[in-house]
C-alpha positions as CSV (number, residue, x, y, z in Angstrom):
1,X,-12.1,-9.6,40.3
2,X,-14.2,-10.0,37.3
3,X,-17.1,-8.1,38.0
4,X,-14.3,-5.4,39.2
5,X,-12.9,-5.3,35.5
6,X,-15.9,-5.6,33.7
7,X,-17.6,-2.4,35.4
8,X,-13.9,-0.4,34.9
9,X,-14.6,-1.0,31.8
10,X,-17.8,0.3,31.7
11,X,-16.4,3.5,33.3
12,X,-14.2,3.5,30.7
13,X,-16.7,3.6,28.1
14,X,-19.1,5.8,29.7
15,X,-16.1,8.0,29.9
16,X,-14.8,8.2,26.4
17,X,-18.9,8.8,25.7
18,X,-19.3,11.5,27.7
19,X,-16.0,13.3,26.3
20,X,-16.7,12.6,22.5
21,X,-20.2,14.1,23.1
22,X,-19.0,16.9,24.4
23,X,-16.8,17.6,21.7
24,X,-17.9,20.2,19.1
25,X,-14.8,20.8,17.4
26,X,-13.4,18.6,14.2
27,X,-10.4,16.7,14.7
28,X,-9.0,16.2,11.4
29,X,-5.6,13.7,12.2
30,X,-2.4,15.4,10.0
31,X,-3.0,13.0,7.4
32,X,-6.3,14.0,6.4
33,X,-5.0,17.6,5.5
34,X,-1.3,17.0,4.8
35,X,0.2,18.8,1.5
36,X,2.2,16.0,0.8
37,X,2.4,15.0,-3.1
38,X,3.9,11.9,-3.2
39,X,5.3,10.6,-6.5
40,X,2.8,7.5,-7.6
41,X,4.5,4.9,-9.9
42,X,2.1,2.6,-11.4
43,X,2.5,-0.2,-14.1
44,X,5.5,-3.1,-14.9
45,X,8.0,-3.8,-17.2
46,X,6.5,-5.9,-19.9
47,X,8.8,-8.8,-21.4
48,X,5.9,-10.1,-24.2
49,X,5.1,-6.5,-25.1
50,X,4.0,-3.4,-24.2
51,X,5.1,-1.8,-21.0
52,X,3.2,0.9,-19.5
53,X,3.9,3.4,-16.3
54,X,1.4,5.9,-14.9
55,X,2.9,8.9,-13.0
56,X,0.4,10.7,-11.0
57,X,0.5,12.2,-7.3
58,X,-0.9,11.7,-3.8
59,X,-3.3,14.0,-2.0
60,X,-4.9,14.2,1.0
61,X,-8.4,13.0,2.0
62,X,-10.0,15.7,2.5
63,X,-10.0,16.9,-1.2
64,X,-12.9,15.3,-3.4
65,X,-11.2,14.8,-7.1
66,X,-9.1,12.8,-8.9
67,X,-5.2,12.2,-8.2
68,X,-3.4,14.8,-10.5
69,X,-1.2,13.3,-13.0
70,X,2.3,14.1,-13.8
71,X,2.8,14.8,-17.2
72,X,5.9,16.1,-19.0
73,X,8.4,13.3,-17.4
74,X,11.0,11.8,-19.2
75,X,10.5,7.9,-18.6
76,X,13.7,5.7,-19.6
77,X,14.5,2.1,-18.8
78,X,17.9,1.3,-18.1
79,X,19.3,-2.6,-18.9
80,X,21.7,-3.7,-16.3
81,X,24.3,-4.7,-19.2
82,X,24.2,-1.3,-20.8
83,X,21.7,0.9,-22.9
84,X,18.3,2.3,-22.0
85,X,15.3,3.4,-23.7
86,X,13.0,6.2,-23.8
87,X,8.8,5.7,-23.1
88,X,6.1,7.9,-24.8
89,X,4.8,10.4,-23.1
90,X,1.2,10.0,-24.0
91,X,-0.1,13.2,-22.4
92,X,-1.8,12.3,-19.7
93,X,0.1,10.9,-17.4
94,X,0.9,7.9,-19.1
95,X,4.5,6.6,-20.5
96,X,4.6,3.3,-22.9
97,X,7.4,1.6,-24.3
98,X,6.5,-0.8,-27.2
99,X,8.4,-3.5,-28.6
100,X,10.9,-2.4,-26.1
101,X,12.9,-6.3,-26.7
102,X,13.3,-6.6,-22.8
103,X,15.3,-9.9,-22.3
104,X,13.8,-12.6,-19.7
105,X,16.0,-13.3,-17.2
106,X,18.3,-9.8,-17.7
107,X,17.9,-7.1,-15.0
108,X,16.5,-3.1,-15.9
109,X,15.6,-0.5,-14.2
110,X,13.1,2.7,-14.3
111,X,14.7,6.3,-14.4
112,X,12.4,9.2,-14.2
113,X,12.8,12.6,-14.3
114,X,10.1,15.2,-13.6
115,X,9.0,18.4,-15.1
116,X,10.0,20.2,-12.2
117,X,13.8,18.2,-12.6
118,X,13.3,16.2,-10.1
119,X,14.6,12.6,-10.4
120,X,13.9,9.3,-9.1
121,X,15.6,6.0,-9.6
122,X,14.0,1.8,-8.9
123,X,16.2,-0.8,-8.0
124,X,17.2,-3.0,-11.2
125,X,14.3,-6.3,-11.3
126,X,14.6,-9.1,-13.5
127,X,12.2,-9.8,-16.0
128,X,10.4,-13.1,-15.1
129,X,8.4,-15.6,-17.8
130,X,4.9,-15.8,-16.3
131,X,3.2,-19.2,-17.1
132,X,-0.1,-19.6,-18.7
133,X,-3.0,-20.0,-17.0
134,X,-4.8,-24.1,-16.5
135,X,-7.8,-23.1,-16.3
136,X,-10.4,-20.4,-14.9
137,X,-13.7,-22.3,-13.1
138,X,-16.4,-21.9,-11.3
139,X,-18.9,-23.1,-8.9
140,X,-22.7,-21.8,-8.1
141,X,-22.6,-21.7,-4.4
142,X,-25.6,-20.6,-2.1
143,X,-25.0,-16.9,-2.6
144,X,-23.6,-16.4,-5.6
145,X,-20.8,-17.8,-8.2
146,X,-17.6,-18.6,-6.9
147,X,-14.6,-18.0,-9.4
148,X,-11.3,-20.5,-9.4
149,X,-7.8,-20.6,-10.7
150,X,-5.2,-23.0,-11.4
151,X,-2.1,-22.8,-13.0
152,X,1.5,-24.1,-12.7
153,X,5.3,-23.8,-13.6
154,X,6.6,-27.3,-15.2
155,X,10.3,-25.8,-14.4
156,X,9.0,-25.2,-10.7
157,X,10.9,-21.7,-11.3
158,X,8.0,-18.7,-10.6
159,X,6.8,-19.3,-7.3
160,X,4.7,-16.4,-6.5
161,X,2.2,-15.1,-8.6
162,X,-0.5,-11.9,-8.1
163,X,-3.8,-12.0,-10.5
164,X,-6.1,-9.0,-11.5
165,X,-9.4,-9.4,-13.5
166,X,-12.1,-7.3,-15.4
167,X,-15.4,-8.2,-14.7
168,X,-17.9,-7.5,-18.0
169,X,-21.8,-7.5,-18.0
170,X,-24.8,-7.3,-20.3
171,X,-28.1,-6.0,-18.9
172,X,-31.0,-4.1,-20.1
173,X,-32.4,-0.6,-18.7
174,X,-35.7,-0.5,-17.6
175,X,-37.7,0.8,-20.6
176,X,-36.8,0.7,-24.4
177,X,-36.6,4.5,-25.7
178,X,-38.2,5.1,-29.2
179,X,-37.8,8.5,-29.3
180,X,-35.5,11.4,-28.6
181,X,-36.2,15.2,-27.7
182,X,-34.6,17.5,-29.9
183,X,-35.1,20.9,-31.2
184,X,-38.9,20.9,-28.9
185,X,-39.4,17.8,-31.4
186,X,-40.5,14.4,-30.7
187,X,-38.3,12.1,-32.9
188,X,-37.3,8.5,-33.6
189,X,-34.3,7.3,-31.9
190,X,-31.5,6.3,-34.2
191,X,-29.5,4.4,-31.3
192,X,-30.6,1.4,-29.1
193,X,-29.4,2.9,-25.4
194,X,-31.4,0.1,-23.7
195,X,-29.4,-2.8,-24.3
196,X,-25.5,-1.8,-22.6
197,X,-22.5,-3.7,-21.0
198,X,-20.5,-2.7,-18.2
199,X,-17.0,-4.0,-17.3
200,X,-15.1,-2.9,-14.0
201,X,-11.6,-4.1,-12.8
202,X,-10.1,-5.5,-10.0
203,X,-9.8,-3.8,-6.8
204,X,-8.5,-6.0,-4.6
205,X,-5.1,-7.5,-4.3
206,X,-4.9,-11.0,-5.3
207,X,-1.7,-13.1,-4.8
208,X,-0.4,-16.7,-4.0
209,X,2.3,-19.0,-3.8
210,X,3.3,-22.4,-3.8
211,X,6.5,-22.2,-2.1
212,X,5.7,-24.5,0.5
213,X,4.6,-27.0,-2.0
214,X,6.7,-29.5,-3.7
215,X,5.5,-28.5,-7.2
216,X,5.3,-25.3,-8.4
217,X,1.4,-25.7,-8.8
218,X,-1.8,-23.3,-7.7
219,X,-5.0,-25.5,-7.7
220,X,-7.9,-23.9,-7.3
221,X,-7.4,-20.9,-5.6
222,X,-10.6,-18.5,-4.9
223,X,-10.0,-15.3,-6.8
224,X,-13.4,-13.8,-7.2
225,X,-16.8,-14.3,-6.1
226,X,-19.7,-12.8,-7.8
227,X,-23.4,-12.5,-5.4
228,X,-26.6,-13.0,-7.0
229,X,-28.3,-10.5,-5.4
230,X,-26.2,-7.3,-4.8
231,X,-26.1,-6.8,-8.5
232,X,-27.3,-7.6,-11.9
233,X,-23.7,-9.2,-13.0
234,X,-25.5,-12.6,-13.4
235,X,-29.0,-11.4,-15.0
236,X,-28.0,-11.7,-18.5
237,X,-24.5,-12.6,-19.8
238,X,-21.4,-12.6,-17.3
239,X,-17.9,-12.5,-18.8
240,X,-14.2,-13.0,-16.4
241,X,-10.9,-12.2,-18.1
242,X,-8.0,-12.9,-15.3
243,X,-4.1,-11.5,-16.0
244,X,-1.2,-13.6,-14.4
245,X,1.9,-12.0,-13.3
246,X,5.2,-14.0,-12.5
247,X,6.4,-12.3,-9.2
248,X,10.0,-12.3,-7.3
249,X,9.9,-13.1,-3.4
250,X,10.6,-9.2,-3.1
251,X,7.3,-7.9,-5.0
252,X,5.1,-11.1,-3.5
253,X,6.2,-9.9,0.2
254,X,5.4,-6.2,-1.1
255,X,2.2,-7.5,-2.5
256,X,1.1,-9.2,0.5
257,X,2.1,-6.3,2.9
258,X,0.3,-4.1,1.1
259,X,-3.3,-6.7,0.7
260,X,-3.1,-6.6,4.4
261,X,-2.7,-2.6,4.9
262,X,-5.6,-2.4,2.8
263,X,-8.2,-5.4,3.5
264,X,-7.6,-6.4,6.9
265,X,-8.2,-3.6,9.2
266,X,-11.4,-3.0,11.0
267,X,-11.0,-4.2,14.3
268,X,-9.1,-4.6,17.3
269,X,-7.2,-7.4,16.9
270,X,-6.2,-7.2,13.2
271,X,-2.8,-6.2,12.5
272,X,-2.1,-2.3,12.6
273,X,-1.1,-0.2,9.6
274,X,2.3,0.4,8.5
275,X,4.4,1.7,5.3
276,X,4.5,-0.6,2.6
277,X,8.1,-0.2,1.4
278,X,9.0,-0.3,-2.3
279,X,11.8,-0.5,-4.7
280,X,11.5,2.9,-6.0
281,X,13.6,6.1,-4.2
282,X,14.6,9.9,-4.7
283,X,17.3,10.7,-6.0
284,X,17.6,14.5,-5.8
285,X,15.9,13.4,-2.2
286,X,16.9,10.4,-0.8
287,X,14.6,10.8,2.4
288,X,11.6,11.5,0.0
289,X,9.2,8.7,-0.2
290,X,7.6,7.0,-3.6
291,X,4.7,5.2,-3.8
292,X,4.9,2.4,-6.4
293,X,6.7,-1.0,-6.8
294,X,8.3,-1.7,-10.2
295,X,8.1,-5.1,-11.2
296,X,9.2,-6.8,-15.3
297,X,7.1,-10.1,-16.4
298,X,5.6,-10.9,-19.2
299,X,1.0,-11.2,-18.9
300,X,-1.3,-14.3,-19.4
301,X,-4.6,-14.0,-19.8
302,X,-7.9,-16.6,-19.9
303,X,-11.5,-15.4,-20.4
304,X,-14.8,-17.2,-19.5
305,X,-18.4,-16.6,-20.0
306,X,-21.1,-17.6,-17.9
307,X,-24.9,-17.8,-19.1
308,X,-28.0,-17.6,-17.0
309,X,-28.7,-21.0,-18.4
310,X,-26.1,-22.5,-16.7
311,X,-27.2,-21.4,-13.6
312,X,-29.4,-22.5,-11.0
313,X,-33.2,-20.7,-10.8
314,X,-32.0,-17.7,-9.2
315,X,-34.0,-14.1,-8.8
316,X,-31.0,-12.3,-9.7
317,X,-32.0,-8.3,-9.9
318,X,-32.2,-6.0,-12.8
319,X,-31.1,-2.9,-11.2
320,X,-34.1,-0.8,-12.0
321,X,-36.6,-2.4,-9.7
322,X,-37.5,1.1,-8.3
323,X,-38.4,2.6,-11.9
324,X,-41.3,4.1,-12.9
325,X,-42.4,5.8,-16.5
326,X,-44.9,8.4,-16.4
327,X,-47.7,9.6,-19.1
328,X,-47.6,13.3,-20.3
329,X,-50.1,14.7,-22.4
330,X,-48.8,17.0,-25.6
331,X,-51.7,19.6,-25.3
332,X,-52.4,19.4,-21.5
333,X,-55.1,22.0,-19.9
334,X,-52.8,25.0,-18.4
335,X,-52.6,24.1,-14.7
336,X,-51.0,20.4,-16.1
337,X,-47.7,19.6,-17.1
338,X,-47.2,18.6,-19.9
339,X,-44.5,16.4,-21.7
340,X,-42.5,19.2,-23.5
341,X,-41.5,20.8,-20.2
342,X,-40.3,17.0,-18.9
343,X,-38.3,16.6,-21.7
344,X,-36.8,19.6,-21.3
345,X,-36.1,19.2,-17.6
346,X,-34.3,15.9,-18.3
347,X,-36.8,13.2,-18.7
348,X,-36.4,11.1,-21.4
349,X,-39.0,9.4,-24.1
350,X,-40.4,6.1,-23.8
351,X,-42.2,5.6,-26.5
352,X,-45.6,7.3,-27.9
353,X,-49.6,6.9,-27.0
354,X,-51.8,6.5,-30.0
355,X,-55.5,7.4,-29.9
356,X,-57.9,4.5,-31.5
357,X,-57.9,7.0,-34.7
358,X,-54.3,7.0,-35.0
359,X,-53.1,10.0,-33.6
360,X,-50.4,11.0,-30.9
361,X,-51.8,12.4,-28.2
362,X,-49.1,11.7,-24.9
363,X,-45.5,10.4,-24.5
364,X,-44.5,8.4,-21.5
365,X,-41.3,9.6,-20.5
366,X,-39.0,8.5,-17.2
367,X,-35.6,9.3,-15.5
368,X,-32.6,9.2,-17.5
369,X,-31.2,6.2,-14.6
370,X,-34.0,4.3,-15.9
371,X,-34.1,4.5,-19.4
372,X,-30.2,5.3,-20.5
373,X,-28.3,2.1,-19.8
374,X,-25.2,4.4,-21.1
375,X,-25.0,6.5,-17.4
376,X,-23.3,3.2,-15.8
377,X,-21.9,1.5,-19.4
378,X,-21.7,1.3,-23.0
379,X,-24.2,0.4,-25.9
380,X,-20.8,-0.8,-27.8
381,X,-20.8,-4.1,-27.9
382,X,-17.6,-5.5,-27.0
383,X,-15.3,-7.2,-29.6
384,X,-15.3,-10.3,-27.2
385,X,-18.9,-10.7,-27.0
């Protein structure tokens, strides 16, 4: 009876084979195409400050560009007790409230209404105290750097709790550029674009809980965890700031749901997709669906660095192993190329080739991925650093 099932199932196979090969037409499932424009509600309540919502709207998968933003809404927040205030509109899709003197422990809620007059309406949330942060830690494993936090609640009152982070960088490009092309001229630089940072944020969802705990305490938990050789994070300087949020059971479950629509499919047996609920509806249409989970807390935040130095001898990678500068004569014979025509196709300058009587004779000039760190970062230097 074995054997029996295992070759059905190679018929099985074979068969599905046989009929996805012969397919030459594109099946594009409804989703992929759909016209649907969901509302997106982005951002929280903030009791310690300012609060922030981003109003922008879904598309479909097919189209290659950023979600369009909708601007022109008028944002209020509405206290339970009475009263409600108006957010900036900031232009671009953005709404802030500052100094708003939200009350911990009272209940608001979000009203928005579009330029098109529709409106939509969250369910009132109560703005939670979110403790500070222990500590942020870390250990060099094998691989790479693991990342830890701790933190707890002396009144044993918050419970739940969802973190976010910005990872920031310093690294160097692969050449230093002296000089600039400009006007068919061959001039000093005035800006160093060799020496950049580079900070990204989170992308994953990170939450936890120590309800099943007898103190309100997270030890240790594994938030990030940085490799030492799929990037050049670790090279020269390596910064972590983490946010803390306070959460209700209601926005840890929608939290959670939501980490496990996004990160844990990929095979058969992990758990199939479904529609991550959240506390924000229609109200012109009840039936029409919002993306977006309003939540009120106030932010805690912790920064580390870590140094090379502290490390152990790793080859950690520069991220311009594969570069390559190139020599270019000024006054090349006519069936050469020379270095005007490189510069003017987008090379950039290196620095310059003296003859032994002190004149400049060739440039050596290389792609602008090599030499301007400012394609992937900034040559600001962070107030932090």
């Amino acid at each position: 009876m074995i054997g029996s099932k295992r070759y059905n199932w190679v018929g099985v196979l074979l068969l599905l084979v046989f009929v996805f090969d012969g397919c030459v037409d594109l099946y594009q499932p409804p989703e992929v195409s759909a016209p649907n424009t969901y509302l997106v509600v982005d951002g929280f309540l903030n009791g310690a400050g300012t609060s922030t919502i981003r109003l922008s709207r879904t598309q479909n998968l097919a189209e290659n560009r950023k979600p369009p933003v909708e601007t022109n809404a008028l944002v209020q927040v509405e206290a339970e007790q009475g009263g409600s205030q108006n957010f900036v509109d900031k232009g671009d899709g953005t709404y802030t409230l500052t100094d708003g003197g939200l009350q911990f422990g009272q209940n608001y809620r979000l009203r928005i209404k579009t330029a098109n007059g529709r409106s939509y309406l969250s369910d009132y949330v109560t703005i939670k105290r979110t403790p500070k942060i222990d500590s942020l830690t870390w250990k060099p494993q094998r691989e790479g750097v693991q990342f830890y936090v701790t933190t707890h609640d002396p009144t044993n009152s918050t419970k739940y709790y969802r973190w976010e982070y910005e990872e920031t960088w310093e690294y160097y490009s692969a050449f230093y550029s002296q000089f600039e092309y400009l006007n068919r001229e061959f001039v000093y630089r005035p800006e160093n674009i060799n020496h950049c940072w580079r900070t990204e944020k989170s992308t994953g969802i990170s939450v936890g809980s120590s309800v099943k705990l007898t103190q309100d305490v997270i030890n240790q938990l594994p938030l990030v965890f940085v490799s030492h050789s799929a990037s050049n994070r670790l090279k020269v300087r390596y910064s972590l700031l983490v946010k803390q949020y306070a959460l209700t059971n209601e926005a840890y479950e929608y939290w959670l749901n939501l980490k496990k629509n996004t990160e844990s499919l990929g095979s058969l047996f992990d758990p199939q997709p479904f529609q991550t609920i959240g506390n924000i509806h229609g109200v012109t249409d009840p039936n029409e669906f919002v993306v977006g989970y309003l939540s009120g807390y106030s932010v805690e935040e912790k920064r580390l660095f870590v140094s090379p130095l502290e490390l152990p001898s790793w080859r950690v990678p520069t991220g311009y192993e594969g570069c390559e500068a190139d020599t270019f004569l000024l006054n090349p014979p006519p069936e050469e190329v020379g270095a005007e025509p490189m510069a003017e196709a987008g090379w950039l300058p290196i620095d310059a080739i003296i003859s032994p009587q002190g004149i400049v004779y060739a440039y050596r000039l290389g792609p602008p991925d090599c030499v301007d760190c400012r394609l992937v970062g900034t040559n600001v230097k962070p107030s932090f650093w």
